[in-house]
C-alpha positions as a Markdown table, in Angstrom:
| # | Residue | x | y | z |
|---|---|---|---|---|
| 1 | Unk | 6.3 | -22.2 | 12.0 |
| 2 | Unk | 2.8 | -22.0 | 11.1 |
| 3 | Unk | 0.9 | -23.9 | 8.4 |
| 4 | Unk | 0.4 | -21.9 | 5.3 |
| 5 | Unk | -0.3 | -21.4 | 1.5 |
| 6 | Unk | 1.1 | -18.8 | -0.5 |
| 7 | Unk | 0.5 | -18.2 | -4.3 |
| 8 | Unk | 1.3 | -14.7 | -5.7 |
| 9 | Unk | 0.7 | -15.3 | -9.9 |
| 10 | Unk | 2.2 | -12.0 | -11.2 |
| 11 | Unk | 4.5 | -12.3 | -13.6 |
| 12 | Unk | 7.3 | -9.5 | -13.2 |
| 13 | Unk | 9.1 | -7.6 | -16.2 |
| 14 | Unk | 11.7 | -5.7 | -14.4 |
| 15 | Unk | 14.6 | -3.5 | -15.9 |
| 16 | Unk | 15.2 | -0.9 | -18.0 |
| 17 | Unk | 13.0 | -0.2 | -20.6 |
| 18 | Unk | 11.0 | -3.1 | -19.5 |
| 19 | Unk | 7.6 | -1.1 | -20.2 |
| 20 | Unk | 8.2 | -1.3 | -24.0 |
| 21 | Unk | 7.3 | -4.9 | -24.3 |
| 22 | Unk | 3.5 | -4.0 | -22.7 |
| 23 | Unk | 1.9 | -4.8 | -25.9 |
| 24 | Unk | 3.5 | -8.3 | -26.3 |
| 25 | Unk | 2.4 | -9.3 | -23.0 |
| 26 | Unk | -1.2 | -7.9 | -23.4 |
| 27 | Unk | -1.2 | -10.1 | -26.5 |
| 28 | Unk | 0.1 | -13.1 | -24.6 |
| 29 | Unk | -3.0 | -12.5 | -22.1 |
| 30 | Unk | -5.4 | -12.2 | -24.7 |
| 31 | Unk | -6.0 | -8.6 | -25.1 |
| 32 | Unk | -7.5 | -6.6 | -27.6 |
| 33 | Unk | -9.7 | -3.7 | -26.3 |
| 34 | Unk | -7.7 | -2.4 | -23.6 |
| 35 | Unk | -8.6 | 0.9 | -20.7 |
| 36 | Unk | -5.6 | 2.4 | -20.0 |
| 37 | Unk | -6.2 | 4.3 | -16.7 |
| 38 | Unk | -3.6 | 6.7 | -15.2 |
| 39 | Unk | -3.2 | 9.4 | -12.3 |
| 40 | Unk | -2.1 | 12.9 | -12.8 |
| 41 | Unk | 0.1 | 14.8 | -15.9 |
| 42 | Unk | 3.0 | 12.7 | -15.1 |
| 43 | Unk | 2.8 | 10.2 | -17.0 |
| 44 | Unk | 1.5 | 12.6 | -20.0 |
| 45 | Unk | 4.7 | 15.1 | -18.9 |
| 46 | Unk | 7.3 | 12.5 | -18.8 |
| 47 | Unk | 6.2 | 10.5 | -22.3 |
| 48 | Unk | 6.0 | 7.7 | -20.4 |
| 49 | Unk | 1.9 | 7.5 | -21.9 |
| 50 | Unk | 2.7 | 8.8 | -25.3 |
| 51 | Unk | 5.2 | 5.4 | -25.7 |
| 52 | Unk | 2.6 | 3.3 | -24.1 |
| 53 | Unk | -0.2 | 3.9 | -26.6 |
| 54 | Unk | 2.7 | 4.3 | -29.7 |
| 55 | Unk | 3.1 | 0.5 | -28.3 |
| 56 | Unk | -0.5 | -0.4 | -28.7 |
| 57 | Unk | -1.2 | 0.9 | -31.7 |
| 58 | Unk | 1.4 | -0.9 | -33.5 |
| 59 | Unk | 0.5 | -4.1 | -31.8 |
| 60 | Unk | -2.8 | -3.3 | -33.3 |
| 61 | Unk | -4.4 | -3.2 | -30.1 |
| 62 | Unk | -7.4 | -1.2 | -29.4 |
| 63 | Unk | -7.5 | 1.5 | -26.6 |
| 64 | Unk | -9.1 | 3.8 | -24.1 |
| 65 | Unk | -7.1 | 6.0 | -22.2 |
| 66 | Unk | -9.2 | 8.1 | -18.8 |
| 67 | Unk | -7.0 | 10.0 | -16.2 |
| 68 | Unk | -7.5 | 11.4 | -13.2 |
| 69 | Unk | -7.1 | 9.1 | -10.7 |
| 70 | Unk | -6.1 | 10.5 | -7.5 |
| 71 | Unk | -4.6 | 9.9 | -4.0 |
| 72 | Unk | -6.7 | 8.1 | -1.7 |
| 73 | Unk | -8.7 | 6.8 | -5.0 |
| 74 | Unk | -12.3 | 7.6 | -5.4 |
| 75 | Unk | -15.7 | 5.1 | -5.9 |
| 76 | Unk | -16.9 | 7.8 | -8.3 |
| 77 | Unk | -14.0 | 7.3 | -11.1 |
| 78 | Unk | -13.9 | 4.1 | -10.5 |
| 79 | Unk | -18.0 | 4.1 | -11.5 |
| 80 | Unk | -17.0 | 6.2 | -14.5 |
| 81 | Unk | -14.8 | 4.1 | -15.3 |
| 82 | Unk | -16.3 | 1.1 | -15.1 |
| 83 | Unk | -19.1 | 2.7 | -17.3 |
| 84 | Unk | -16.6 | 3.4 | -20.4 |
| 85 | Unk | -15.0 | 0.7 | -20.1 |
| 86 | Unk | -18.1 | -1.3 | -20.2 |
| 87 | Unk | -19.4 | 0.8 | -23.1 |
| 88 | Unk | -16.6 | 0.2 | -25.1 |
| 89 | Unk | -16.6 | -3.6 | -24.3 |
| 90 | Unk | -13.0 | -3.8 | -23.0 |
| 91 | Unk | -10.8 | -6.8 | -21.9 |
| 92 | Unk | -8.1 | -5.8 | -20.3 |
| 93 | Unk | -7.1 | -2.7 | -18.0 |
| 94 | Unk | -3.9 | -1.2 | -17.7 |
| 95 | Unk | -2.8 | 0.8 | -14.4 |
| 96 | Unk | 0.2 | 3.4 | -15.3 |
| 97 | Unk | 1.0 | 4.5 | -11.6 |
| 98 | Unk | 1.3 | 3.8 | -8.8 |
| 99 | Unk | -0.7 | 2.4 | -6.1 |
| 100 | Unk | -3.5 | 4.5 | -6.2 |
| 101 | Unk | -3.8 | 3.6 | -9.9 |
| 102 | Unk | -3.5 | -0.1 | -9.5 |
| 103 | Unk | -5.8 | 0.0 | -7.0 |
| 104 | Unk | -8.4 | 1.6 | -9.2 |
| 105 | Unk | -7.8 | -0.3 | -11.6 |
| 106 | Unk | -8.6 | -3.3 | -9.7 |
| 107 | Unk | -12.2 | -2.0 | -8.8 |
| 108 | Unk | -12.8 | -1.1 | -12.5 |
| 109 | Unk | -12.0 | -4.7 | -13.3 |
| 110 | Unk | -14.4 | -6.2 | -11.0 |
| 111 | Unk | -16.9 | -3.8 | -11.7 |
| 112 | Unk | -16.9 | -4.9 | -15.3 |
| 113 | Unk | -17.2 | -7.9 | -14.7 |
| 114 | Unk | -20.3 | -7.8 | -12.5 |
| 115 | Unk | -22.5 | -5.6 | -14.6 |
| 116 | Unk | -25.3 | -5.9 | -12.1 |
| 117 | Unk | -23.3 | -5.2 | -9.0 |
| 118 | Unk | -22.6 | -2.1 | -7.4 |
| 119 | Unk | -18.7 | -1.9 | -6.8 |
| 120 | Unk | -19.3 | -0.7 | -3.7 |
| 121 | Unk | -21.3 | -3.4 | -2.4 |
| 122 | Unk | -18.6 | -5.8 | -3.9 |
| 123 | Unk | -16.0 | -3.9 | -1.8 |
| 124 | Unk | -18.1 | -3.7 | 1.4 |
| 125 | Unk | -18.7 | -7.5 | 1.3 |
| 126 | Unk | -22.0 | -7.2 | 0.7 |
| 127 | Unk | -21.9 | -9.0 | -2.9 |
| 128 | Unk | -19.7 | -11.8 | -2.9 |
| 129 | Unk | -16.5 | -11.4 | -5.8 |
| 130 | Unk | -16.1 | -14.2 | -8.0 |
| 131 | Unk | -15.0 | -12.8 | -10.7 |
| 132 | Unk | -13.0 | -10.4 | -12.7 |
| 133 | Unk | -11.5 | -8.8 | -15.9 |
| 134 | Unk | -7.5 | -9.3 | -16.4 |
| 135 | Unk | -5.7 | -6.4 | -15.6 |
| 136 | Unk | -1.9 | -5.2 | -15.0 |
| 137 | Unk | 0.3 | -2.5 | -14.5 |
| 138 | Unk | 3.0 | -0.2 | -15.4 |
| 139 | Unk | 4.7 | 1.0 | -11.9 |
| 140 | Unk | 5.8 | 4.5 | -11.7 |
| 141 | Unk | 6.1 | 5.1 | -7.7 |
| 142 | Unk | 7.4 | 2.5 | -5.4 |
| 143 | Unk | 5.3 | 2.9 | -2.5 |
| 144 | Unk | 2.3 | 0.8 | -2.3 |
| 145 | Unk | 3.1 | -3.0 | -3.6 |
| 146 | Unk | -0.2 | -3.2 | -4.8 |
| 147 | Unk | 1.5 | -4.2 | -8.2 |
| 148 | Unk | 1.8 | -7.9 | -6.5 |
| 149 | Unk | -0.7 | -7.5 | -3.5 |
| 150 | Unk | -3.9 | -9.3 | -3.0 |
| 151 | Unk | -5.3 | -6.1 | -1.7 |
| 152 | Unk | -6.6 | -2.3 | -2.9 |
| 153 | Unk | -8.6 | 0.2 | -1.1 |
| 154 | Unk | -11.2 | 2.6 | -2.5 |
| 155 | Unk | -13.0 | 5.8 | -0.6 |
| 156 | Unk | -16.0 | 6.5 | -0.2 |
| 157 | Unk | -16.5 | 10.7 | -0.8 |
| 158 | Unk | -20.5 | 10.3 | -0.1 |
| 159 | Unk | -20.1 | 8.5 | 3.1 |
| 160 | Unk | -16.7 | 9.5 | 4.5 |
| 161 | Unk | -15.2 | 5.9 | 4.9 |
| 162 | Unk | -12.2 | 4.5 | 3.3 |
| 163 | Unk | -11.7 | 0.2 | 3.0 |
| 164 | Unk | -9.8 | -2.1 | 1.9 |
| 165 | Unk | -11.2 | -4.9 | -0.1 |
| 166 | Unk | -8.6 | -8.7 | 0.1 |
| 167 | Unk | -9.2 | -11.2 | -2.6 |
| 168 | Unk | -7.3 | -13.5 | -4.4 |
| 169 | Unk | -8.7 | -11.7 | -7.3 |
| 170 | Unk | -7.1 | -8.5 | -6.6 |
| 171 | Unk | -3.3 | -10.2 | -7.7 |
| 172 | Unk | -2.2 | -8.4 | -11.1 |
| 173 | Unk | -1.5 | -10.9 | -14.0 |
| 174 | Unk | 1.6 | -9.0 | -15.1 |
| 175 | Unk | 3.4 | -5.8 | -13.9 |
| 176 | Unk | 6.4 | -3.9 | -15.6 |
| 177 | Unk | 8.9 | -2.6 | -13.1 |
| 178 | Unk | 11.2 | -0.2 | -14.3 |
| 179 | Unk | 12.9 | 1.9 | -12.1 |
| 180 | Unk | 13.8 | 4.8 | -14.1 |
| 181 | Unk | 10.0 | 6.0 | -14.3 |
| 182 | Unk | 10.7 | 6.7 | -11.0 |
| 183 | Unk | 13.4 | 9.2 | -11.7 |
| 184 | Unk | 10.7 | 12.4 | -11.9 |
| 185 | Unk | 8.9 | 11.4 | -8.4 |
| 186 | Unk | 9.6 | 14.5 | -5.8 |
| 187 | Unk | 11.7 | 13.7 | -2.6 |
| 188 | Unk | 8.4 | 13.6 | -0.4 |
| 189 | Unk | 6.8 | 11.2 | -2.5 |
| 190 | Unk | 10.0 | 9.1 | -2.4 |
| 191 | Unk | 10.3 | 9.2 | 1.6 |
| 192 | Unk | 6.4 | 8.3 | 1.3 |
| 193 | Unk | 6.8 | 5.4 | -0.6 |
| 194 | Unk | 9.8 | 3.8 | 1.5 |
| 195 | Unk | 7.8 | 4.5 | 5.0 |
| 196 | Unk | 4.9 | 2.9 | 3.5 |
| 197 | Unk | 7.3 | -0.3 | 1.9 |
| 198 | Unk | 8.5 | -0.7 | 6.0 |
| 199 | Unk | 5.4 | -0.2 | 7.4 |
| 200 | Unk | 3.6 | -3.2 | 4.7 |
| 201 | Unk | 6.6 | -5.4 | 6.6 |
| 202 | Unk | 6.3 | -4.1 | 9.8 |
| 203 | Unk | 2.7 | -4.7 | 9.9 |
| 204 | Unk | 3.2 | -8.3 | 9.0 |
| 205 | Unk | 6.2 | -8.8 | 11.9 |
| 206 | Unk | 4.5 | -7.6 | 14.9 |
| 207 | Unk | 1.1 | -10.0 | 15.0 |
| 208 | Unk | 0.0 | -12.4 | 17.6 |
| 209 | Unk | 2.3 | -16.0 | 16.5 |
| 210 | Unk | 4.4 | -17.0 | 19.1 |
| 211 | Unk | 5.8 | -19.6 | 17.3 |
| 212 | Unk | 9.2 | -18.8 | 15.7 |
| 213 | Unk | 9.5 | -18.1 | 11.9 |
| 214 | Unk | 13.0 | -17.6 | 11.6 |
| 215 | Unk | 13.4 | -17.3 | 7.6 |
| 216 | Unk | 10.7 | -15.0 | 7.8 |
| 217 | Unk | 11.9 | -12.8 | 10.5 |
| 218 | Unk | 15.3 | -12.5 | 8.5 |
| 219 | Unk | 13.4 | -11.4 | 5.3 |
| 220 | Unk | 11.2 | -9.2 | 6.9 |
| 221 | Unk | 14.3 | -7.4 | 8.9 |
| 222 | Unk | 16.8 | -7.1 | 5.8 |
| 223 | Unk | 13.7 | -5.9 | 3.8 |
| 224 | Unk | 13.6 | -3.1 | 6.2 |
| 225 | Unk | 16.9 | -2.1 | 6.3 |
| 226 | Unk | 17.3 | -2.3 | 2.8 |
| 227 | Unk | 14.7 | 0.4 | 2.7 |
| 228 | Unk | 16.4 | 2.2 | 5.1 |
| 229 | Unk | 20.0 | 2.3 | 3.2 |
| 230 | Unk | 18.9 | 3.2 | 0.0 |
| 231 | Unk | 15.8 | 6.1 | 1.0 |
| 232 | Unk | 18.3 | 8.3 | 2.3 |
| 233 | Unk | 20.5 | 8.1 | -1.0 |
| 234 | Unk | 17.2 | 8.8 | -3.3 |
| 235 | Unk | 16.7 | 11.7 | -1.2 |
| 236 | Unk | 20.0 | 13.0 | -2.1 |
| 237 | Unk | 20.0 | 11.2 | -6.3 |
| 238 | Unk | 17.1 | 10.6 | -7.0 |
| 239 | Unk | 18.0 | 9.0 | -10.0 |
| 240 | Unk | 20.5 | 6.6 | -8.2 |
| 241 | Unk | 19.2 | 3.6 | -10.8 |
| 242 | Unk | 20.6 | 1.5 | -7.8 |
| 243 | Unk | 19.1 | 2.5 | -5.0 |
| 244 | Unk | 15.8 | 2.7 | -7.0 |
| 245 | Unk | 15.8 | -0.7 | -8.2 |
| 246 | Unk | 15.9 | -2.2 | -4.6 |
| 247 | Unk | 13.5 | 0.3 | -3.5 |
| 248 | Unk | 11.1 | -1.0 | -5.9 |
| 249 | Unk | 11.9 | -4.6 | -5.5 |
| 250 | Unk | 11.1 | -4.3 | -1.9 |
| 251 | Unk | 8.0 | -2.6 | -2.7 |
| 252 | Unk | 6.6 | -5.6 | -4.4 |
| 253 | Unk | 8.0 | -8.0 | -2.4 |
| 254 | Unk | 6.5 | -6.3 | 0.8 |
| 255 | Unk | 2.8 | -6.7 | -0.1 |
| 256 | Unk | 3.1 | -10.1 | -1.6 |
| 257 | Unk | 2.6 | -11.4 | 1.6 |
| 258 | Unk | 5.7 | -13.0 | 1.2 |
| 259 | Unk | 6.7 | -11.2 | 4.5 |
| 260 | Unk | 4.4 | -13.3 | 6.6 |
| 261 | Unk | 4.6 | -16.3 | 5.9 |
| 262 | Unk | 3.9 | -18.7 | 8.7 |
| 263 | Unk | 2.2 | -15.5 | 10.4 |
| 264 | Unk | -0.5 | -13.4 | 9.2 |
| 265 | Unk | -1.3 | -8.9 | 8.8 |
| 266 | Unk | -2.5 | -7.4 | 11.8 |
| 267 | Unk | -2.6 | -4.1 | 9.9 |
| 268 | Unk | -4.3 | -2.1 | 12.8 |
| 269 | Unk | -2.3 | 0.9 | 12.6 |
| 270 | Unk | -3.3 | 1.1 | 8.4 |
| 271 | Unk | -7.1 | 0.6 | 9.7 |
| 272 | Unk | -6.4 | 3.6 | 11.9 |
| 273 | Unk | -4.7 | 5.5 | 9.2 |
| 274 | Unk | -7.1 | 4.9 | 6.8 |
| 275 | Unk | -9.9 | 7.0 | 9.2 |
| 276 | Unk | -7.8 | 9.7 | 9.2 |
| 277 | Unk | -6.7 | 10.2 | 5.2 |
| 278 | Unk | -10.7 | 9.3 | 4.5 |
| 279 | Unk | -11.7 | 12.1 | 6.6 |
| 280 | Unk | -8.8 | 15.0 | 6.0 |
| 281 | Unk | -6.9 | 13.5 | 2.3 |
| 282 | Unk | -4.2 | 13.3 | 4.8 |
| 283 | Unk | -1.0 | 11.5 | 2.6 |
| 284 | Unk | -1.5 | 7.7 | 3.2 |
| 285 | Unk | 1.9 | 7.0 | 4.5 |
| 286 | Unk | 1.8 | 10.2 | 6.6 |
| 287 | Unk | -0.7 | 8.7 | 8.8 |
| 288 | Unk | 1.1 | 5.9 | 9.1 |
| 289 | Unk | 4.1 | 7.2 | 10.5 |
| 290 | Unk | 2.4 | 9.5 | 12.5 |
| 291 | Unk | 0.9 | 6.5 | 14.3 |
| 292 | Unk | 2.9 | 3.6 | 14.7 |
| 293 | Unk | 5.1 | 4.9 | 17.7 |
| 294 | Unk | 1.6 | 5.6 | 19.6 |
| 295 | Unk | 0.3 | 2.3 | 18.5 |
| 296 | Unk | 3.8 | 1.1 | 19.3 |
| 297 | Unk | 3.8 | 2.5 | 22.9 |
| 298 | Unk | 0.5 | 1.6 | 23.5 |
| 299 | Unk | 0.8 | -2.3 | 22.9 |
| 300 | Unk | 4.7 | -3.4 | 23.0 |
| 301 | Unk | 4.0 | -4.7 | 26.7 |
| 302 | Unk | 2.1 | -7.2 | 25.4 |
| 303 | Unk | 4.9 | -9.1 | 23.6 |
| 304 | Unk | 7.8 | -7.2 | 24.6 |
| 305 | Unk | 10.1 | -9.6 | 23.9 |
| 306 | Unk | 9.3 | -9.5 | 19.9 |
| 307 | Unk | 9.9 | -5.3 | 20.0 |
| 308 | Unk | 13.5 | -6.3 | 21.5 |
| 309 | Unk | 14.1 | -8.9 | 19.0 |
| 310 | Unk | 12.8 | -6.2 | 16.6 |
| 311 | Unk | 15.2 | -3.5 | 17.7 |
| 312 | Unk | 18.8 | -6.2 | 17.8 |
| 313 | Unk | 17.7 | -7.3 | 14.1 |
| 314 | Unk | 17.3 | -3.3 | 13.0 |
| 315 | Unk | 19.0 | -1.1 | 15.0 |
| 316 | Unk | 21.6 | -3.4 | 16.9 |
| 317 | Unk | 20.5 | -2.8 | 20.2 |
| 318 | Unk | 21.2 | -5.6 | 22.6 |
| 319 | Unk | 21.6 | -3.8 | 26.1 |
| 320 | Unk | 19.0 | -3.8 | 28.8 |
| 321 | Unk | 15.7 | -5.6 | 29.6 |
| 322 | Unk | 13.4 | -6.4 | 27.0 |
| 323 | Unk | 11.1 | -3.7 | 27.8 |
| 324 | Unk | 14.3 | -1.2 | 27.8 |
| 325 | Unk | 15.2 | -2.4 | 24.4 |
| 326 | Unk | 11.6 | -2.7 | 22.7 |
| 327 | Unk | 11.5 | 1.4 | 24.0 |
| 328 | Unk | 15.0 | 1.9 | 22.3 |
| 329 | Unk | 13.5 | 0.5 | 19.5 |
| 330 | Unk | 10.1 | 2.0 | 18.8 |
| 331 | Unk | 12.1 | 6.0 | 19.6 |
| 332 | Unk | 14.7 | 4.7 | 17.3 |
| 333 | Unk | 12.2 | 3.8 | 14.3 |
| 334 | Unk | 10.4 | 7.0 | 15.0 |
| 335 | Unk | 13.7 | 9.1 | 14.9 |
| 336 | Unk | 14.6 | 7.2 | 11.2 |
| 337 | Unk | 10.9 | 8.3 | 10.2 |
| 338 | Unk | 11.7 | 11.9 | 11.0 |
| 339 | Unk | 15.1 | 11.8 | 9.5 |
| 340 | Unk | 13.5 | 11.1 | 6.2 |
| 341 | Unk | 10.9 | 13.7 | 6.6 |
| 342 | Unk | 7.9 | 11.9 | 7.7 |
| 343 | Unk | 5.7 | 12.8 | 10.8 |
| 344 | Unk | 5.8 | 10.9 | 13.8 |
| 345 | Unk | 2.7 | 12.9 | 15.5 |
| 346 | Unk | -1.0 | 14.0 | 14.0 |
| 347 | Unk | 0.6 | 17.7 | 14.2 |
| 348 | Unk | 2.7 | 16.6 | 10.9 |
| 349 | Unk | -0.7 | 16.0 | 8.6 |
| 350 | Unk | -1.4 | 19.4 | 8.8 |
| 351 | Unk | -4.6 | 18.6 | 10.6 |
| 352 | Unk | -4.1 | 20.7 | 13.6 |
| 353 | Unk | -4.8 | 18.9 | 17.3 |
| 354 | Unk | -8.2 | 17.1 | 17.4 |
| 355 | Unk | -10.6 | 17.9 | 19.9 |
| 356 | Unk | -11.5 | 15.1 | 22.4 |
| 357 | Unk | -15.1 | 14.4 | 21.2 |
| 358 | Unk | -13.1 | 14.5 | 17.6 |
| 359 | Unk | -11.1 | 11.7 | 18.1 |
| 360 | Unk | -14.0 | 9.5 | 19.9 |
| 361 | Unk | -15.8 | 10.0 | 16.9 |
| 362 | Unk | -13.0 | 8.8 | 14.5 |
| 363 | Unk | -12.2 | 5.8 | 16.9 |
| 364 | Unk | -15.7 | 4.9 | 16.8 |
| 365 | Unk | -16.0 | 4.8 | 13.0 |
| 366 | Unk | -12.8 | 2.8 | 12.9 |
| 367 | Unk | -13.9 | 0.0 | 15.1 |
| 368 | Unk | -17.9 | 0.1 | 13.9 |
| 369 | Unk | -18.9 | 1.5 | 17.1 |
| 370 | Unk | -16.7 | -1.0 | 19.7 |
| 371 | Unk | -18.0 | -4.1 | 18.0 |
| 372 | Unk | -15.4 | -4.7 | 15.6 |
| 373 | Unk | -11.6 | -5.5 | 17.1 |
| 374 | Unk | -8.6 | -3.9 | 14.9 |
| 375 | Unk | -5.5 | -6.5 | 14.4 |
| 376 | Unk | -4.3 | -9.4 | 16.0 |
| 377 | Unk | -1.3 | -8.4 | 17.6 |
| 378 | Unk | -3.1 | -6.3 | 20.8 |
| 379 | Unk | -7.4 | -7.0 | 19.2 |
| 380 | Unk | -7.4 | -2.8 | 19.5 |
| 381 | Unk | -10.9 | -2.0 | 21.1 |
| 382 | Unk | -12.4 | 1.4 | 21.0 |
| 383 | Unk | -11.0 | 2.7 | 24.2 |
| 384 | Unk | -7.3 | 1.5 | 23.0 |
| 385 | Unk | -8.3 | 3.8 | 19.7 |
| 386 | Unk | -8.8 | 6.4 | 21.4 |
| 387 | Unk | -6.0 | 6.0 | 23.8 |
| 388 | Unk | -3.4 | 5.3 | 20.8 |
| 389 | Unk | -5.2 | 8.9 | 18.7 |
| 390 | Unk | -4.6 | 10.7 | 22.2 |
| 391 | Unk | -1.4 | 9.6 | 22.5 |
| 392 | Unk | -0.1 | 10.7 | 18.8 |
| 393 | Unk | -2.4 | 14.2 | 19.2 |
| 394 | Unk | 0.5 | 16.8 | 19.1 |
């Protein structure tokens, strides 16, 4: 195994009714001028926001409350919010979402704390981030894992691109994990979320170590097929408090990097999904699935042998050459993906079929005009973009 360091400082408050004890752990943090930030009418529907602020008010804690966050989350809120929040001089920022949220959330907190930064340039590595305002979060959707990730990604509507930002700074100090808030979510958002959970851990199994990692391989693989048992029973019960509670566990424990341990993200098939939900709004996960069996097909020669041992730890299969098996596994992951109502081809965003000069003009964004390589596992140049778009165009 590989040399590594892992530190992942969110403390986690999960269980039922674990959200009314947010204003004793703001307290505990320090907090006394708080921005709440949260997505769509939810939250505001469900009460969930309404118990929240009842909360902080009788903790005596001062609050601002701004919604509106949306899907593929926006630079321009997060500017507006990092303008009230600055005018009203607050110290801590609640997320009450999901990822989206959380990831907002993180922006606003770094854009606070760098008054004379753009948060753009902080997130296109222009300015250096050194430092940042505490911030946590109430999870609603277990999707994204950014409640315990060192990640977030922002869009850019003025220029079209979408990017994530990694920093240590980006970990959450606290999140409150309560399944039941995830009770309301609609069956698409929950087949979302659990194709985006696999796809964190699959994105972190399939890199360029040779050397064996056996703990983590086992993690990784029962992670995923934990996913896969329970998703098809919240599709049926959605308030299966079971099946939701290991849902969101994996969630969090996906994105903590804890999945890689001893080997690193190659994350080129997120890169190449990103282009495509900055571009057409297209559903995050959505593009994910749409594209990992072309990525899949495209690379799996180059380590075959890791796509068989992939397919015996998931799917059982054990017959045939390794290339035989890695194939039964990538049609067999793809087959799960549809089976759970998530597209497996471009066709499925709703995008219609892209038009060659279309796709070499997306693959050329995503890898900065051929001079940046995408992953680890195969370093994707622009031709293998292209290739891997072409392949997934129907």
């Amino acid at each position: 195994m590989q040399s590594f360091t892992y530190h992942c400082p969110t403390e986690i408050i999960f269980g039922r009714g674990a959200e009314n004890a947010v204003a004793d752990k703001l307290r505990t943090f320090g907090a006394s001028r708080v921005l709440i930030l949260y997505g769509g009418g939810s939250v505001e529907r469900s009460g969930l926001l309404s118990r929240i602020e009842k909360n902080l008010t009788s903790a005596g804690l001062a609050f601002l409350v701004m919604g509106g966050v949306c899907p593929n989350p926006r630079i321009s809120f997060v500017r507006e919010a990092i303008r009230e929040g600055s005018a009203a001089d607050v110290n801590f920022i609640l997320a009450v979402g999901g990822g989206s949220v959380i990831d907002t959330a993180k922006a606003v907190a770094h854009g606070i704390a760098n008054p004379n930064v753009d948060i753009w340039d902080i997130w296109t590595r222009k300015e250096e981030l050194t430092k940042t305002l505490p911030f946590g979060a109430v999870l609603t959707i277990p999707a994204a894992g950014s409640e315990t990730s060192d990640s977030a990604v922002l869009t850019n509507e003025d220029t079209g691109r979408k990017v994530g930002l990694n920093s240590p700074l980006n970990r959450a100090t606290f999140a409150f994990m309560n399944p039941e808030l995830a009770f309301t979510l609609p069956r698409e958002q929950i087949a979302a979320g659990a194709a985006d959970i696999m796809m964190h851990t699959m994105e972190r199994y399939f890199t360029s170590v040779k050397e064996p990692n056996i703990f983590t391989d086992r993690v990784a693989a029962q992670l995923i097929l934990t996913v896969m048992e329970v998703a098809p029973r919240l599709l049926v019960s959605r308030k299966d408090y079971e099946a939701m509670s290991e849902l969101m566990w994996c969630g969090s424990v996906s994105h903590s990097n804890f999945t890689e341990l001893g080997r690193m993200k190659d994350f080129s098939v997120h890169k190449l999904g990103h282009e495509l939900s900055a571009r057409y709004d297209s559903t995050h996960a959505m593009t994910l699935t749409a594209l990992w069996g072309s990525w899949a097909r495209h690379v799996y020669q180059d380590d075959a042998a890791r796509f068989a041992q992939f397919a015996g730890a998931i799917f059982g299969i054990d017959a045939g050459t390794d290339e035989e098996r890695a194939r039964a596994g990538i049609r067999k992951m793809e087959e799960f993906f549809v089976s759970i109502g998530m597209p497996t081809s471009l066709a499925g965003l709703g995008i219609g079929e892209l038009t060659k000069g279309t796709i070499e003009e997306i693959a050329r964004a995503a890898t900065a005009n051929d001079t940046v390589r995408l992953g680890n596992f195969r370093p994707l140049t622009c031709a293998d973009v292209v290739a891997i778009y072409e392949m997934a165009n129907h």
